[in-house]
C-alpha positions in Angstrom: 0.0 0.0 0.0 1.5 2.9 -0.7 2.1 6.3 1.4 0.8 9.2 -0.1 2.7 12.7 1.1 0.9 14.3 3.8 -0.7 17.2 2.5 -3.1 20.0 3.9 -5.6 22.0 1.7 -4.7 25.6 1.1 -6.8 28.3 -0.2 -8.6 26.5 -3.5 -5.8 24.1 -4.5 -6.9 20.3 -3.8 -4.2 17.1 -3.3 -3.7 14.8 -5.6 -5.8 11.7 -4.7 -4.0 9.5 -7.2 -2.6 5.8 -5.8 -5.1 4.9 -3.3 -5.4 0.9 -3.9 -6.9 -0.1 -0.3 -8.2 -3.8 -0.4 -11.9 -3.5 -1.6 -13.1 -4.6 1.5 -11.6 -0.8 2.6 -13.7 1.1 0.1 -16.9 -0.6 0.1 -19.2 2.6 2.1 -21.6 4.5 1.5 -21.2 8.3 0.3 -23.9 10.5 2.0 -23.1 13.5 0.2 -19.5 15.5 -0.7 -17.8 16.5 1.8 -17.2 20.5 1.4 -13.3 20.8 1.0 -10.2 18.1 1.9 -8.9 19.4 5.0 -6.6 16.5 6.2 -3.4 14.6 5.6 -3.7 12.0 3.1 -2.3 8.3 4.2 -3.3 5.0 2.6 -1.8 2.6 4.9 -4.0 -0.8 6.1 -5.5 0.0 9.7 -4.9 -2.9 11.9 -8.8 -3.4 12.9 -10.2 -6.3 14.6 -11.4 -9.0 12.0 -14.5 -7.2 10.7 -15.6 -4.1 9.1 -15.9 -1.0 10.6 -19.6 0.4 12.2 -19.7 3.4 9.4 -21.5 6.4 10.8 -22.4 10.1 9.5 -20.7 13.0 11.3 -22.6 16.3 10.4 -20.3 19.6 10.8 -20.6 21.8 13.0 -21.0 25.3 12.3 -17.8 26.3 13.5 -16.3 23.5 11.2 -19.0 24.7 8.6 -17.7 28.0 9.1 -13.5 27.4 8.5 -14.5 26.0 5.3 -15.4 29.1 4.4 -12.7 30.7 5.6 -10.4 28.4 3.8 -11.2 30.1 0.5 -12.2 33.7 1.6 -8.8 34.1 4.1 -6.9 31.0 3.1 -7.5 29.2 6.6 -5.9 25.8 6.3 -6.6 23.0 9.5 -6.3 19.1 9.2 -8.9 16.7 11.0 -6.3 14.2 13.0 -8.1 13.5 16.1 -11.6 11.7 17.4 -12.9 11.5 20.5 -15.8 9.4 22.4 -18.5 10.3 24.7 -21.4 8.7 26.7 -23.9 11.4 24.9 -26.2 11.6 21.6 -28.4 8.7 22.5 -31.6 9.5 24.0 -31.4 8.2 27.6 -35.2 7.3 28.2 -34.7 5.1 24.8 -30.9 4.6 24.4 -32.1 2.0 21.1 -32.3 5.9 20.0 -29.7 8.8 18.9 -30.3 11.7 19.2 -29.5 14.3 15.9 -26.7 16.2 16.6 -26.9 20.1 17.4 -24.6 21.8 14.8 -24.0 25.0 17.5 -21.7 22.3 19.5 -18.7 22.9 20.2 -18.0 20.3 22.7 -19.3 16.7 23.3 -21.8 16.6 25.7 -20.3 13.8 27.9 -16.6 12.9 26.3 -14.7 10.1 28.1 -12.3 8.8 25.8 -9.5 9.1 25.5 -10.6 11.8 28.2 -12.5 14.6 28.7 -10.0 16.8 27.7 -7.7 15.1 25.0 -8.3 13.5 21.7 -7.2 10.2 19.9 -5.6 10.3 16.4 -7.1 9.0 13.6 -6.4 5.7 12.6 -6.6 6.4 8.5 -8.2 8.7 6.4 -9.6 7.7 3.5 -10.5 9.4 0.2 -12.2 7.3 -2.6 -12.6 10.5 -4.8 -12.6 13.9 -5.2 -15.6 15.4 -2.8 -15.8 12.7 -0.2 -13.8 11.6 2.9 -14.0 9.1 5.9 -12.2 8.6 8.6 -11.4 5.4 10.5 -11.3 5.7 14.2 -11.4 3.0 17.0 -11.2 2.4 20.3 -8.7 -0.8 21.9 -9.7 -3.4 24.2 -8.8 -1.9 27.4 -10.0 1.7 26.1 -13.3 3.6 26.2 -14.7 1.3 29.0 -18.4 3.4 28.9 -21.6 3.3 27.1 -20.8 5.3 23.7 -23.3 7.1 21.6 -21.3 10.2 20.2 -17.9 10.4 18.2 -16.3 14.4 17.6 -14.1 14.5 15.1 -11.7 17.4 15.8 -9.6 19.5 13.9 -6.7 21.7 14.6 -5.8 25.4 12.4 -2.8 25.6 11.2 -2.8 28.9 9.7 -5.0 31.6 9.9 -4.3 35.6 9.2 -5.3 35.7 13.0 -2.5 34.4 14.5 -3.7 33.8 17.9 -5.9 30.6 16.3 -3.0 29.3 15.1 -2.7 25.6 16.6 -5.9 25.9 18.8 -8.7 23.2 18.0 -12.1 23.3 17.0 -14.8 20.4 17.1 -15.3 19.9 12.9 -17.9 17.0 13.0 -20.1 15.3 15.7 -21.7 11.2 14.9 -24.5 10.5 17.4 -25.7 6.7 17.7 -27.8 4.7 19.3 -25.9 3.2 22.7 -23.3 0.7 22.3 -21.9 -1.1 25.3 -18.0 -1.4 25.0 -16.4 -3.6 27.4 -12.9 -4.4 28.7 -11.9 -6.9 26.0 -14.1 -5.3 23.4 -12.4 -3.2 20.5 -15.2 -1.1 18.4 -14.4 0.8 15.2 -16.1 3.5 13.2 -15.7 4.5 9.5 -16.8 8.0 9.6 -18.2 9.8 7.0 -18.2 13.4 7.3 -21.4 15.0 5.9 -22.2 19.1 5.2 
């Protein structure tokens, strides 16, 4: 599999997608709808999942995440979605069978626990079958996330900006809420994200 050059989306130029031969199994989602710019690094490298495919869910931005995609071509803003993180939120707790939709005005889970409350997990790969969508592939270890999970963040971080006291902060791009799923000591979970406008 080969590595593509990390790469970060600047202004209006896009990466070059070419190379990208995951094993089918890999590639075989659902896109919702385009995603509205590439805004990560670009690796194509086999996770090491669990024997299985991933649960795919739909992140929907937020509108803080909504909004530096805007500023990406009106002041050249350039971040890079690297990190996830879980909580025990988005389900609804009278009917945890239930999600709850997400509220795009978040800019925080409402209950995050893993890897805690205040730090975020890289991604394990990102993955970009064409040239207006992208998912990313995040899990969670046996040993790891030991809580009932119903929402995934997917967080981003600026890296430049023309105000340069956002420079390296973080901002919450894309929230996932699901129904409740038990994860237990030995149990590893995995998500293919798909990040939705």
């Amino acid at each position: 599999m080969p590595i593509i050059t990390p790469t970060v989306l600047h202004g209006s130029s896009f990466p070059a997608l070419g190379g990208l031969n995951a094993p089918s199994h890999y590639n075989n989602f659902q896109v919702v709808g385009p995603a509205p710019v590439f805004f990560g690094r670009h690796i194509a490298s086999p996770p090491v999942f669990y024997d299985g495919l991933p649960n795919t869910v739909i992140a929907f931005l937020t509108n803080v995440g909504r909004a530096n995609c805007v500023r990406i071509h009106t002041v050249g803003l350039s971040f890079e979605v690297t990190h996830f993180q879980l909580g025990r939120g988005g389900y609804d707790p009278n009917n945890p069978t239930q999600s709850l939709g997400p509220n795009p005005a978040d800019t925080a889970l409402m209950d995050p626990v893993f890897p805690s409350p205040t730090t975020f997990e890289p991604i394990d790969l990102n993955e970009y079958p064409n040239a207006s969508s992208a998912s990313f592939l995040c899990r969670a270890e046996s040993g790891e996330a030991i809580h009932g999970i119903g929402e995934l963040g997917l967080w981003a971080q600026i890296l430049w900006s023309p105000i340069p006291a956002e420079i390296g902060t973080w901002f919450l791009f894309a929230v996932a809420h699901a129904p409740l799923q038990s994860k237990t000591l030995q149990h590893v979970l995995g998500w293919r994200v798909v990040a939705s406008p």
